[in-house]
N, C-alpha and C positions, 0 to 999 in steps of 0.2 A: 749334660752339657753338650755332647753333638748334638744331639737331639735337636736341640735348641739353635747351633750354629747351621745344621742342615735345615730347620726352620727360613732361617736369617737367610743363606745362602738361597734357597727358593725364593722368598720374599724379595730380593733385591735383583740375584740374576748378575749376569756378568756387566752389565752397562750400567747397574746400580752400583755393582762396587767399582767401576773406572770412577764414577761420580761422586760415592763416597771419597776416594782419594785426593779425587780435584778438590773437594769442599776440603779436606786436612790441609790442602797448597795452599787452597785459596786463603783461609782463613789464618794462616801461617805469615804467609802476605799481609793482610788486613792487621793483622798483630804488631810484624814487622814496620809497618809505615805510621798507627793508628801510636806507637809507644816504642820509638827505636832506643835502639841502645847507645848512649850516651858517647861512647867511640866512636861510631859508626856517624854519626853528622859532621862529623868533621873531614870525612873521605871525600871526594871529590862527586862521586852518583848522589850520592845523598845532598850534597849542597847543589847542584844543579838540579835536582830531583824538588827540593825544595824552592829553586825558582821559578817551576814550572806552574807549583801549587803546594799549600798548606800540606804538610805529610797525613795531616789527618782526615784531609780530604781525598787523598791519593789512596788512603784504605776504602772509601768508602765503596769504591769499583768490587773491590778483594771481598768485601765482606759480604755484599749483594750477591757475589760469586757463590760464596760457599754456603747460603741461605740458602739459595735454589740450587747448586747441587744435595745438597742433602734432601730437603724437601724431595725433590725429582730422584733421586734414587731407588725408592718405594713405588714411583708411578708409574704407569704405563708411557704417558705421553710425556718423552724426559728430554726433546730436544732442544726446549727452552736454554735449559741449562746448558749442554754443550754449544751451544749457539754464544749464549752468553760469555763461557769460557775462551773463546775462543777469540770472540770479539776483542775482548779485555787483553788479552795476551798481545793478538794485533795493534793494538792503541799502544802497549808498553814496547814492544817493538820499534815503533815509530818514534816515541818518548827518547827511547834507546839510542837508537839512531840519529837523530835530532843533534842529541846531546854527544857520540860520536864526532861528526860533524863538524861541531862548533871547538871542538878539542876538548870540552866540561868533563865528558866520560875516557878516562883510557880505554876502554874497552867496549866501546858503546854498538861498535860494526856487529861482535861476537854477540853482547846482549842481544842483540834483535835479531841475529840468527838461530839463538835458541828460542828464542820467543816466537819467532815464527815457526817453527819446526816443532816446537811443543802443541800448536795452533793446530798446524796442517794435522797433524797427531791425534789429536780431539778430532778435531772434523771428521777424520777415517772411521774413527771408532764409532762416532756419533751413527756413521751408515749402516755398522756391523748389528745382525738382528744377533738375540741370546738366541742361541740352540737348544733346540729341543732339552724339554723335561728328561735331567736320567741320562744326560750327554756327559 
């Protein structure tokens, strides 16, 4: 069984597993919008969230996300993905904010400050090379 996880661990490298974890958010996201929970529409993000666009189309960003994180985790050329991440987050930032703004979101200034900061986060990482084999 290490065997196999120190396998895994060479195979993917430290920017395959940032990427695998985006693709858990992302697709966590994508779940969340594509089939929310029954409570949760009734909150005030979620009904402005829903004015913005169909929730199940609001996954579809999320889901594209964590297809190409994953895919790209195993690859050499993976900045598609962080690219893409990060995009997305920027867009919900704005979304966030938007909806802030208008009074729709209580909390909508804070949403886009995480969401940009999760962004800038990705993008950093996106720069860092893995270190050497054996590091």
């Amino acid at each position: 069984m290490r065997r196999r996880l120190r396998q895994l661990d060479a195979l993917i490298g430290y920017r395959g597993s940032v990427l695998l974890f985006l693709a858990l958010w992302s697709a966590g996201q994508a779940h969340r919008f594509a089939w929310p929970d029954p409570a949760a529409l009734a909150t005030p993000t979620y009904v402005y969230l829903a004015s913005v666009a169909p929730l199940a189309v609001l996954a579809v960003p999320w889901a594209v996300c964590a297809a190409l994180c994953a895919v790209q985790s195993v690859m050499l050329v993976d900045w598609h993905a962080f690219a893409l991440t990060a995009g997305v987050l920027v867009t919900w930032a704005i979304i966030y904010l938007a909806g802030g703004l208008r009074g729709a979101i209580p909390d909508g200034a804070w949403a886009c400050i995480v969401q940009v900061t999760v962004a800038g986060l990705i993008l950093r990482l996106s720069r860092w090379p893995d270190p050497p084999r054996g590091v």
